[in-house]
Biopython code that builds the backbone (N, CA, C, O; Angstrom):
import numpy as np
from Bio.PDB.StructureBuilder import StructureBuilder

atoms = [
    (1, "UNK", "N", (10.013, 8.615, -16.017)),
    (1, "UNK", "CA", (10.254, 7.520, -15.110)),
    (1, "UNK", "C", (9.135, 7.465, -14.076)),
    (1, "UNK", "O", (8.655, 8.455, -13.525)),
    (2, "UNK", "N", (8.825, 6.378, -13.902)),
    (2, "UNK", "CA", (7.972, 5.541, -12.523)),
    (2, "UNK", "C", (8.019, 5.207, -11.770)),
    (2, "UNK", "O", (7.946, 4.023, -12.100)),
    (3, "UNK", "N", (8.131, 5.193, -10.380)),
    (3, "UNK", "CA", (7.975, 3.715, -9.496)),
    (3, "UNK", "C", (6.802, 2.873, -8.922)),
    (3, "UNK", "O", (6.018, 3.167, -8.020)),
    (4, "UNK", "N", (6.869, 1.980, -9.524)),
    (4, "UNK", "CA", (5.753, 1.052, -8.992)),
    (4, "UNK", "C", (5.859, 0.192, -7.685)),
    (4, "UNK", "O", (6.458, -0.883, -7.686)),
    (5, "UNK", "N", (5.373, 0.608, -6.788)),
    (5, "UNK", "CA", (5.268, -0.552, -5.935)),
    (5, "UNK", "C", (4.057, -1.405, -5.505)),
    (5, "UNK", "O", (2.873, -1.144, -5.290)),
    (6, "UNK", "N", (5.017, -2.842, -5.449)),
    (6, "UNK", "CA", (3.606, -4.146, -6.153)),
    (6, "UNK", "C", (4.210, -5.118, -5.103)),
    (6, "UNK", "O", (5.346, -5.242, -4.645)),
    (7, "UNK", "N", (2.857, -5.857, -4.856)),
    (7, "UNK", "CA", (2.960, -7.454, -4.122)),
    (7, "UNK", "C", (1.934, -7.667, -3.431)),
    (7, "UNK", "O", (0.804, -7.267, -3.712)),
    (8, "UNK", "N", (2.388, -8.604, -2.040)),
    (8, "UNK", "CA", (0.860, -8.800, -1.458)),
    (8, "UNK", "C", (1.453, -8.846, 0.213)),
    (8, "UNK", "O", (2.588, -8.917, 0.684)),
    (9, "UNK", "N", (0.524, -8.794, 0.625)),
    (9, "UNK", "CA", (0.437, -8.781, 2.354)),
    (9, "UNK", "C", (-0.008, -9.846, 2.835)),
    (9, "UNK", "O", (-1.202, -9.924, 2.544)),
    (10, "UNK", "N", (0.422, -10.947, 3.581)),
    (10, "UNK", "CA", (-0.207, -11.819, 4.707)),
    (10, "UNK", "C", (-0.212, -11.644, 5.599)),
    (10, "UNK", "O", (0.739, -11.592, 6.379)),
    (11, "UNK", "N", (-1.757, -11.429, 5.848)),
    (11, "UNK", "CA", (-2.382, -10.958, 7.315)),
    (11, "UNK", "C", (-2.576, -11.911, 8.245)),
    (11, "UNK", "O", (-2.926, -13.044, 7.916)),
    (12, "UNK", "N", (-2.317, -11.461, 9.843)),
    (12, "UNK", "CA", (-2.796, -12.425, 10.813)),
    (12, "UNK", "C", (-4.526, -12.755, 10.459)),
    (12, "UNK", "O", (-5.253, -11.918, 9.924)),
    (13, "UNK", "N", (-4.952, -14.046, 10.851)),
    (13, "UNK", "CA", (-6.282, -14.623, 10.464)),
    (13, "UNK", "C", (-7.102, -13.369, 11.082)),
    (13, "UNK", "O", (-6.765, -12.622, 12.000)),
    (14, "UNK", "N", (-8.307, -13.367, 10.283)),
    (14, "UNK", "CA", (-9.209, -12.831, 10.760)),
    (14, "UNK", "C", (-9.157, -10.953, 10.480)),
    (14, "UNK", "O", (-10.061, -10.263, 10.951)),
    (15, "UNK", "N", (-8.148, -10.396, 9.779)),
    (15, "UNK", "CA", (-7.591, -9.197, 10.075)),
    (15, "UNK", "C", (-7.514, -8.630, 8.940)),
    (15, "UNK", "O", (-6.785, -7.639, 8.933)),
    (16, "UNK", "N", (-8.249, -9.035, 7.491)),
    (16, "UNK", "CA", (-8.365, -8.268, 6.605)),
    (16, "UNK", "C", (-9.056, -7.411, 6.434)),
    (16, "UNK", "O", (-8.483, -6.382, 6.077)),
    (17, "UNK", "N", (-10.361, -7.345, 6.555)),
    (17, "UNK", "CA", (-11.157, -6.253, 6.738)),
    (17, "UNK", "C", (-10.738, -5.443, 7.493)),
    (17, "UNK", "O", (-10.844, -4.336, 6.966)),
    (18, "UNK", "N", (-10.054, -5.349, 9.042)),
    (18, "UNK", "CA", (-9.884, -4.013, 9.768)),
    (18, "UNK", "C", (-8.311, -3.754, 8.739)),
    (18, "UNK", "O", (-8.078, -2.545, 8.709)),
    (19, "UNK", "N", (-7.824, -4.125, 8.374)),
    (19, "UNK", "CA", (-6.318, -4.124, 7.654)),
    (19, "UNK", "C", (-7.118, -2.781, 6.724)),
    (19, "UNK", "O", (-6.832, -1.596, 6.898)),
    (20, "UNK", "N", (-8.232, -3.320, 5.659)),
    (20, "UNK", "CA", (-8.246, -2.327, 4.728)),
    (20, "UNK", "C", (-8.937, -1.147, 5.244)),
    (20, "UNK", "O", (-8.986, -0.009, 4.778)),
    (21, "UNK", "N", (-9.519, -1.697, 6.416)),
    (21, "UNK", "CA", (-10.233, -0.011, 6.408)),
    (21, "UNK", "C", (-9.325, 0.696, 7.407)),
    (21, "UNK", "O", (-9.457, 1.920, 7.424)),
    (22, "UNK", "N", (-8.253, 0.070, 8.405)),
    (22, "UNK", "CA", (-7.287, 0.868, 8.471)),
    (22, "UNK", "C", (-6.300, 1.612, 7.434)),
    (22, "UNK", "O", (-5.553, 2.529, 7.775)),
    (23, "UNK", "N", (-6.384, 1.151, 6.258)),
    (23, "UNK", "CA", (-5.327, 1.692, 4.995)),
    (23, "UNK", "C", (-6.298, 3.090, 4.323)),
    (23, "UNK", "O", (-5.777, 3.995, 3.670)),
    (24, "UNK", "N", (-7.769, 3.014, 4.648)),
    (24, "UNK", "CA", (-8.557, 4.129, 3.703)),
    (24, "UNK", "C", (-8.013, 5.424, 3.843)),
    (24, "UNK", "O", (-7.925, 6.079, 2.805)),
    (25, "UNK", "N", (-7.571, 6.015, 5.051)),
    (25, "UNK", "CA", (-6.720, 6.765, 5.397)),
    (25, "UNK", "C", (-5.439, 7.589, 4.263)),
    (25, "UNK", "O", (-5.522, 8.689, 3.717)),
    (26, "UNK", "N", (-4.286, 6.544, 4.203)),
    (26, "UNK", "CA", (-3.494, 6.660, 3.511)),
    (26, "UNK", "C", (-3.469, 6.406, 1.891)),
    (26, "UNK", "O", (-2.698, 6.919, 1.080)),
    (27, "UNK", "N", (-4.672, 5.345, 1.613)),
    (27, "UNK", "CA", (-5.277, 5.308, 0.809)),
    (27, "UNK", "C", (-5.568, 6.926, -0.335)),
    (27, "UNK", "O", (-5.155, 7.010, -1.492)),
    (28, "UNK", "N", (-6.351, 8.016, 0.400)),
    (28, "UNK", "CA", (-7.180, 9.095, 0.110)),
    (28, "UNK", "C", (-6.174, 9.958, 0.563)),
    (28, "UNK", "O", (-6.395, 11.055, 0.049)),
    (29, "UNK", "N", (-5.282, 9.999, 1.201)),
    (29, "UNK", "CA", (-3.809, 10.729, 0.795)),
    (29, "UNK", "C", (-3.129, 10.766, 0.059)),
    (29, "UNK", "O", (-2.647, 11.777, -0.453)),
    (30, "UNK", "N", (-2.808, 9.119, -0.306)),
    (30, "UNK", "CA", (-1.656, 9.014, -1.100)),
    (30, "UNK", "C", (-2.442, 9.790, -2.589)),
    (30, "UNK", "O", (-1.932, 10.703, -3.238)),
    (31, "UNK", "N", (-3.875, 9.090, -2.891)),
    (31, "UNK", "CA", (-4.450, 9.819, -4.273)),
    (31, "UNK", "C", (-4.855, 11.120, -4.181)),
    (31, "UNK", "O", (-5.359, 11.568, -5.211)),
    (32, "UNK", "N", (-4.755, 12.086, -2.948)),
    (32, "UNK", "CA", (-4.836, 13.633, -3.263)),
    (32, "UNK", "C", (-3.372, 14.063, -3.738)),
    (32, "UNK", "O", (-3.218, 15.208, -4.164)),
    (33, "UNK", "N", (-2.360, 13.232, -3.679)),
    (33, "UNK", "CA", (-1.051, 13.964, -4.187)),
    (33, "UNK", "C", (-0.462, 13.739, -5.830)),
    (33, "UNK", "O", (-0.395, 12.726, -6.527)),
    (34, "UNK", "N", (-0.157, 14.877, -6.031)),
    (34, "UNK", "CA", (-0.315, 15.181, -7.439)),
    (34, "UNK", "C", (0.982, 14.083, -8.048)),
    (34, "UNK", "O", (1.021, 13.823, -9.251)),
    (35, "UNK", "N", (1.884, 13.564, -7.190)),
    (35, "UNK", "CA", (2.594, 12.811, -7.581)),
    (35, "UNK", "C", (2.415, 11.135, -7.573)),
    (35, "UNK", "O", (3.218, 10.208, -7.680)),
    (36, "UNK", "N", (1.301, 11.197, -7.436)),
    (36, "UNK", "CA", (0.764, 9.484, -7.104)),
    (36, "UNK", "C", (-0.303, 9.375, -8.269)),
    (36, "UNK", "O", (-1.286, 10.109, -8.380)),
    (37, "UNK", "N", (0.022, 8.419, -9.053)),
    (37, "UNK", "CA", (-0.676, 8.015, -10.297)),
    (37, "UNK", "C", (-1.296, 6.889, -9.821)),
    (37, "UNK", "O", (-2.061, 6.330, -10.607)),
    (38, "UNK", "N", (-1.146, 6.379, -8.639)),
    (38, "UNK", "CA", (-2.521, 5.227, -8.580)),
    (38, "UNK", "C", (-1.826, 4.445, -7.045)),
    (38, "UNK", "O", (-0.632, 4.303, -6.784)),
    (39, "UNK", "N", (-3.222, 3.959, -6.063)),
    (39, "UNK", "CA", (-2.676, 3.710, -4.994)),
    (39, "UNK", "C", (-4.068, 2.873, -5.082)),
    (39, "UNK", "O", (-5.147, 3.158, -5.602)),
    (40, "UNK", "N", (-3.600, 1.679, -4.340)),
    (40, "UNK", "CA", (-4.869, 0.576, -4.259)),
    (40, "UNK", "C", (-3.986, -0.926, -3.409)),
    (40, "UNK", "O", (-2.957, -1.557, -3.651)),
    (41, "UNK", "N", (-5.256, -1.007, -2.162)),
    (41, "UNK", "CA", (-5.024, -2.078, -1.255)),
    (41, "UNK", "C", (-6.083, -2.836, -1.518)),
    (41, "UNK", "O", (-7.081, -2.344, -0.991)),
    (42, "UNK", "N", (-6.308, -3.818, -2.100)),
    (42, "UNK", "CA", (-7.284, -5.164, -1.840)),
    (42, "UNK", "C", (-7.505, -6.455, -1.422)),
    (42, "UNK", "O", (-6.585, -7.237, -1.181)),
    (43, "UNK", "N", (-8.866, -6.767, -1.307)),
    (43, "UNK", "CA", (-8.864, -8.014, -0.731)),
    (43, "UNK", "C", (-8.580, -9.200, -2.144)),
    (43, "UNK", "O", (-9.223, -9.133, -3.192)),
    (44, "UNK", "N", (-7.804, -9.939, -1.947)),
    (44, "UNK", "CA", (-7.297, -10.684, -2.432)),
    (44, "UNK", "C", (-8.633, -11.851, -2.781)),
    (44, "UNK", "O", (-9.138, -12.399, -1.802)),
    (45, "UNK", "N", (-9.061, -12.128, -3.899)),
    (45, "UNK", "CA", (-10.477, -12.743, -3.644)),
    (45, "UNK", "C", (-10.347, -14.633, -3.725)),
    (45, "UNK", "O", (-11.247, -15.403, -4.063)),
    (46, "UNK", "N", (-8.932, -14.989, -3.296)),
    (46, "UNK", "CA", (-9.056, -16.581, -3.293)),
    (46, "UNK", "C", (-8.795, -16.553, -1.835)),
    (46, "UNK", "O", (-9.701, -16.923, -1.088)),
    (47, "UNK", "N", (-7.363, -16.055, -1.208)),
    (47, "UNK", "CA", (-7.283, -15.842, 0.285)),
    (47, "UNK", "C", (-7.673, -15.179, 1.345)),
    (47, "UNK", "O", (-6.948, -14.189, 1.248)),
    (48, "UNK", "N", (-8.095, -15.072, 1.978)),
    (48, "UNK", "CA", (-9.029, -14.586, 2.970)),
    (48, "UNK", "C", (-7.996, -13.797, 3.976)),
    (48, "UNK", "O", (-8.386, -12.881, 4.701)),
    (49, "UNK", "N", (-6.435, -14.323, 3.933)),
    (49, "UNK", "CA", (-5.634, -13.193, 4.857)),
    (49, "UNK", "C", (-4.430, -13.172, 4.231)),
    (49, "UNK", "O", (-3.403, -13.746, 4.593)),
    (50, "UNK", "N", (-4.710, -12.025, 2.638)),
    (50, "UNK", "CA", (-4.189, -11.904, 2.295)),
    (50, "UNK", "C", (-4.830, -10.607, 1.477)),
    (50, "UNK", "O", (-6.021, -10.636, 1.169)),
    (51, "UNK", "N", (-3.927, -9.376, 1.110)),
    (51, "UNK", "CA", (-4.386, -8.042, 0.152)),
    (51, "UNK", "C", (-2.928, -7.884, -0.524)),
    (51, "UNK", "O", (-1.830, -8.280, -0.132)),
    (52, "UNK", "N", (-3.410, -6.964, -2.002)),
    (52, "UNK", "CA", (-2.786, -6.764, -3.107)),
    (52, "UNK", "C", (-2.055, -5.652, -2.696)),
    (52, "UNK", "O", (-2.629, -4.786, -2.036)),
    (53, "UNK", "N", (-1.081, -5.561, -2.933)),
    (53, "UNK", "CA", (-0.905, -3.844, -3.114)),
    (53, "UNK", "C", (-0.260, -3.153, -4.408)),
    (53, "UNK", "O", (0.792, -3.500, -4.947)),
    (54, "UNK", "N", (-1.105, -2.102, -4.798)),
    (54, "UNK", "CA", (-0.253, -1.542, -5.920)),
    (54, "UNK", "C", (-0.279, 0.117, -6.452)),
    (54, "UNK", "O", (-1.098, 0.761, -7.108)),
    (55, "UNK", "N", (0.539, 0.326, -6.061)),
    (55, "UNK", "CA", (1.155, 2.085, -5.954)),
    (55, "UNK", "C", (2.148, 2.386, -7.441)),
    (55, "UNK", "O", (2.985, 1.638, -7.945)),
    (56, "UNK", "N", (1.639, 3.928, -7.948)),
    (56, "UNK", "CA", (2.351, 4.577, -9.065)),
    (56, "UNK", "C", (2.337, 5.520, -8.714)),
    (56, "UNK", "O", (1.355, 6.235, -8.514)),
    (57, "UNK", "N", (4.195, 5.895, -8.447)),
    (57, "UNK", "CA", (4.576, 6.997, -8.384)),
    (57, "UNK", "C", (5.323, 7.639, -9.552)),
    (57, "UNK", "O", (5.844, 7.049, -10.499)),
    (58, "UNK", "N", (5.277, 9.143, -9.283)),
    (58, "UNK", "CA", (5.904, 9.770, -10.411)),
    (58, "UNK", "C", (7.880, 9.929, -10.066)),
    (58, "UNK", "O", (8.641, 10.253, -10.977)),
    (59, "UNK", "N", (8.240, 9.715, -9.040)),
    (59, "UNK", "CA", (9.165, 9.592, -8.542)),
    (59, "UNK", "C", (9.667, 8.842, -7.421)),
    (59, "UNK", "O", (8.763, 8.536, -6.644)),
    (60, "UNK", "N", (11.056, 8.359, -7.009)),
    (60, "UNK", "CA", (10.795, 7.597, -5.821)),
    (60, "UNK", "C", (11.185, 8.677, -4.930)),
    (60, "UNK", "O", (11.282, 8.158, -3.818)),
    (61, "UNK", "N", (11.496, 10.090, -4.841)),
    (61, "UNK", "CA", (11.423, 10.992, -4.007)),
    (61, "UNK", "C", (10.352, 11.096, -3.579)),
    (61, "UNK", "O", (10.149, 10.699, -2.432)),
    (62, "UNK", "N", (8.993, 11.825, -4.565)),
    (62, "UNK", "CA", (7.811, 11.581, -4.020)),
    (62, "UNK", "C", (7.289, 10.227, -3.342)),
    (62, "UNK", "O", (6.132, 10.448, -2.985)),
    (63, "UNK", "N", (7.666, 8.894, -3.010)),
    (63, "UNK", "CA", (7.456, 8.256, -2.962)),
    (63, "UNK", "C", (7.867, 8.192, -1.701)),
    (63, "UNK", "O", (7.098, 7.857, -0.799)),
    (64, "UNK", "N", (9.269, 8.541, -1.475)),
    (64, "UNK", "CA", (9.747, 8.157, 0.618)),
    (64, "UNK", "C", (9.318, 9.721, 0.881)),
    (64, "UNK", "O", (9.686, 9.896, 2.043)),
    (65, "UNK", "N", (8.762, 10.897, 0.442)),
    (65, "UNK", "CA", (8.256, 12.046, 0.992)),
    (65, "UNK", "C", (6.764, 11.221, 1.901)),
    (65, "UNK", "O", (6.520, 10.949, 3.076)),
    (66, "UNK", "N", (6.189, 11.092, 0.851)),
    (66, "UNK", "CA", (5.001, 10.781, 1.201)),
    (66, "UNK", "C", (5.252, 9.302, 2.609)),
    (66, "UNK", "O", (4.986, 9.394, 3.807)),
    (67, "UNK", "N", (5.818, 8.111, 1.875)),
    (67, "UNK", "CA", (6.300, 7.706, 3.177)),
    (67, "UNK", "C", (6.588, 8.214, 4.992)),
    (67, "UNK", "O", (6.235, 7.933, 6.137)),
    (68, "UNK", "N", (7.042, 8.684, 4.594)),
    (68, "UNK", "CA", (7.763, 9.746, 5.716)),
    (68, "UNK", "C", (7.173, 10.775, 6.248)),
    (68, "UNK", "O", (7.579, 11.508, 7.150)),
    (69, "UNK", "N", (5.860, 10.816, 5.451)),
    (69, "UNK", "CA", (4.830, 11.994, 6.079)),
    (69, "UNK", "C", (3.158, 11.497, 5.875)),
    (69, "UNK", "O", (2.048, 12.027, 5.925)),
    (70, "UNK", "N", (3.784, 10.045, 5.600)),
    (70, "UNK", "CA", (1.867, 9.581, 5.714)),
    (70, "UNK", "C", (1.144, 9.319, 6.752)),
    (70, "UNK", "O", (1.901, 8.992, 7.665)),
    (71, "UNK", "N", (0.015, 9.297, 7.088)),
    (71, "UNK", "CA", (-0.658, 9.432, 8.077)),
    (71, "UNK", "C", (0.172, 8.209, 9.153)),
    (71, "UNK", "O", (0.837, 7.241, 8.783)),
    (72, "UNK", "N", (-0.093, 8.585, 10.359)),
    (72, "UNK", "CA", (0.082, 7.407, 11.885)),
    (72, "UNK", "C", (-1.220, 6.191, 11.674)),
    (72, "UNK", "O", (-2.340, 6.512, 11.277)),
    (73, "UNK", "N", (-0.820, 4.754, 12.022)),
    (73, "UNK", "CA", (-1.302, 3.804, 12.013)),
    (73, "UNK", "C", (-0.533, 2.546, 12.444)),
    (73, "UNK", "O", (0.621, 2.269, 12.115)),
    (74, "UNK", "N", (-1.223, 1.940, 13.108)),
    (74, "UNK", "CA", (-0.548, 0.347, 14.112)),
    (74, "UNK", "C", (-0.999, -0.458, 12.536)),
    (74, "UNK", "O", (-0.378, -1.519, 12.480)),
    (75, "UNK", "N", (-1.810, -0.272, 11.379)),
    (75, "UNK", "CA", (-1.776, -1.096, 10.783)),
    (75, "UNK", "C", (-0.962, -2.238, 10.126)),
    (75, "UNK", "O", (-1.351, -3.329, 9.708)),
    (76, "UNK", "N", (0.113, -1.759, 10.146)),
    (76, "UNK", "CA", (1.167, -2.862, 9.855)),
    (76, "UNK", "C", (0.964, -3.916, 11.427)),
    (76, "UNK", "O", (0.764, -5.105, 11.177)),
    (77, "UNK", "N", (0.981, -3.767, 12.025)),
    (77, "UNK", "CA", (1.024, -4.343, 13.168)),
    (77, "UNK", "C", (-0.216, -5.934, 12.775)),
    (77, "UNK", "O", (-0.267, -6.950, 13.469)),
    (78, "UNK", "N", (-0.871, -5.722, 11.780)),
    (78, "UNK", "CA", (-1.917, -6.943, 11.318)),
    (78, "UNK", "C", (-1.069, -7.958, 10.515)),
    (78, "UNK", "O", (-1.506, -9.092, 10.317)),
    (79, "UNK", "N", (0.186, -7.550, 10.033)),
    (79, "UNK", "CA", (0.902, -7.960, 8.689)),
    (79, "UNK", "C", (1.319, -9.342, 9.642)),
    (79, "UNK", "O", (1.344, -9.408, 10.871)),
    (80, "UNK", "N", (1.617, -10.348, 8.703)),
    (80, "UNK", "CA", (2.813, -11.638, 8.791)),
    (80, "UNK", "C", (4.034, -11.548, 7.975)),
    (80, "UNK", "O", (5.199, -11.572, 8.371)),
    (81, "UNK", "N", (3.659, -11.459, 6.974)),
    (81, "UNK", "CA", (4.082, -11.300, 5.563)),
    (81, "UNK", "C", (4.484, -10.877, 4.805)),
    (81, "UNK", "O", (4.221, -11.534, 3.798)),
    (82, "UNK", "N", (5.317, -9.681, 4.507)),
    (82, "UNK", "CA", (5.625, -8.449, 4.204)),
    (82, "UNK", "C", (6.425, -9.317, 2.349)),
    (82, "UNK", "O", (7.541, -9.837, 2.335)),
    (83, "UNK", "N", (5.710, -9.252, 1.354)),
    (83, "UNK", "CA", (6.274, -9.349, -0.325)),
    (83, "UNK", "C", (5.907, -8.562, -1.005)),
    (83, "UNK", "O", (4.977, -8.617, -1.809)),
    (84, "UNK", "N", (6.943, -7.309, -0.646)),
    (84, "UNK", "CA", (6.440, -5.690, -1.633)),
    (84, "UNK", "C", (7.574, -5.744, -1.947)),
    (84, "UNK", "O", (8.553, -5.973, -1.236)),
    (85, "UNK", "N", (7.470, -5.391, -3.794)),
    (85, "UNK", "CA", (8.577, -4.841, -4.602)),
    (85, "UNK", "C", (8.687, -3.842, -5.124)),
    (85, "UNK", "O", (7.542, -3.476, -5.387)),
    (86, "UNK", "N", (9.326, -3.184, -5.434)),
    (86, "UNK", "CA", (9.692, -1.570, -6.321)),
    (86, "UNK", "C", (10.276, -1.660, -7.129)),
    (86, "UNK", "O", (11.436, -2.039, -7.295)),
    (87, "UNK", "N", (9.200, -1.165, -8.024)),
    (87, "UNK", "CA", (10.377, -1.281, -9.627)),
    (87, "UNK", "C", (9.976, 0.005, -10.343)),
    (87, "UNK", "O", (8.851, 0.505, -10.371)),
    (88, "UNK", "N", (11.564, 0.639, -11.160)),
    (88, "UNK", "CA", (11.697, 1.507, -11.516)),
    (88, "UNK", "C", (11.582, 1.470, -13.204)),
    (88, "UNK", "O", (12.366, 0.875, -13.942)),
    (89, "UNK", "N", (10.358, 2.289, -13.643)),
    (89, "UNK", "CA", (9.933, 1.898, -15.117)),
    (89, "UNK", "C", (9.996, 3.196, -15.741)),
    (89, "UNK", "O", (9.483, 4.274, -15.439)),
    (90, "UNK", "N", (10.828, 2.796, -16.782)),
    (90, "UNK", "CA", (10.512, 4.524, -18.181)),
    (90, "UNK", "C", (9.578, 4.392, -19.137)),
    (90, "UNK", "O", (9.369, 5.313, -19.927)),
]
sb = StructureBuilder()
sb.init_structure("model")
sb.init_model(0)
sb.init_chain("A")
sb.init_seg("    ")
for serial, (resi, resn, name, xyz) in enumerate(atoms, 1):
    if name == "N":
        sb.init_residue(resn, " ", resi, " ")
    sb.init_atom(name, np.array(xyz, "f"), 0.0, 1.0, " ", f" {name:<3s}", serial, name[0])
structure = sb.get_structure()
């Protein structure tokens, strides 16, 4: 079993670029842990305040661990938009 979590972020104007390089952080955490099969924030290349998100976990334990112990950041604080889903795949 998997959990994927997928969607996109709408950012206040102007706030994508500091958005992603505030995420590099958690970014290079989430992929040193042996339970994260893939972690990636991008710039969305038609909207300009808007990024992808898409995370593979090996569990959704590992998944609110890491939550719950990922680095400090106001980055959400850039968001409008919040359309993230989790889905559980075998």
């Amino acid at each position: 079993m998997a959990i994927l979590v997928t969607g996109k972020l709408i950012l206040k104007p102007d706030s994508r670029n500091e958005f992603i390089e505030k995420s590099i952080p958690a970014i290079l955490l989430a992929r040193q842990n042996s339970a994260c099969e893939d972690f990636s924030v991008s710039a969305d290349p038609v909207d300009e305040n808007r990024v992808n998100i898409f995370e593979k976990w090996t569990s959704k334990n590992a998944l609110e661990v890491f939550r719950n112990t990922g680095p400090e950041s106001d980055v959400f604080s850039l968001v409008e938009v919040f359309n993230i889903d989790e889905y559980e795949v075998t």
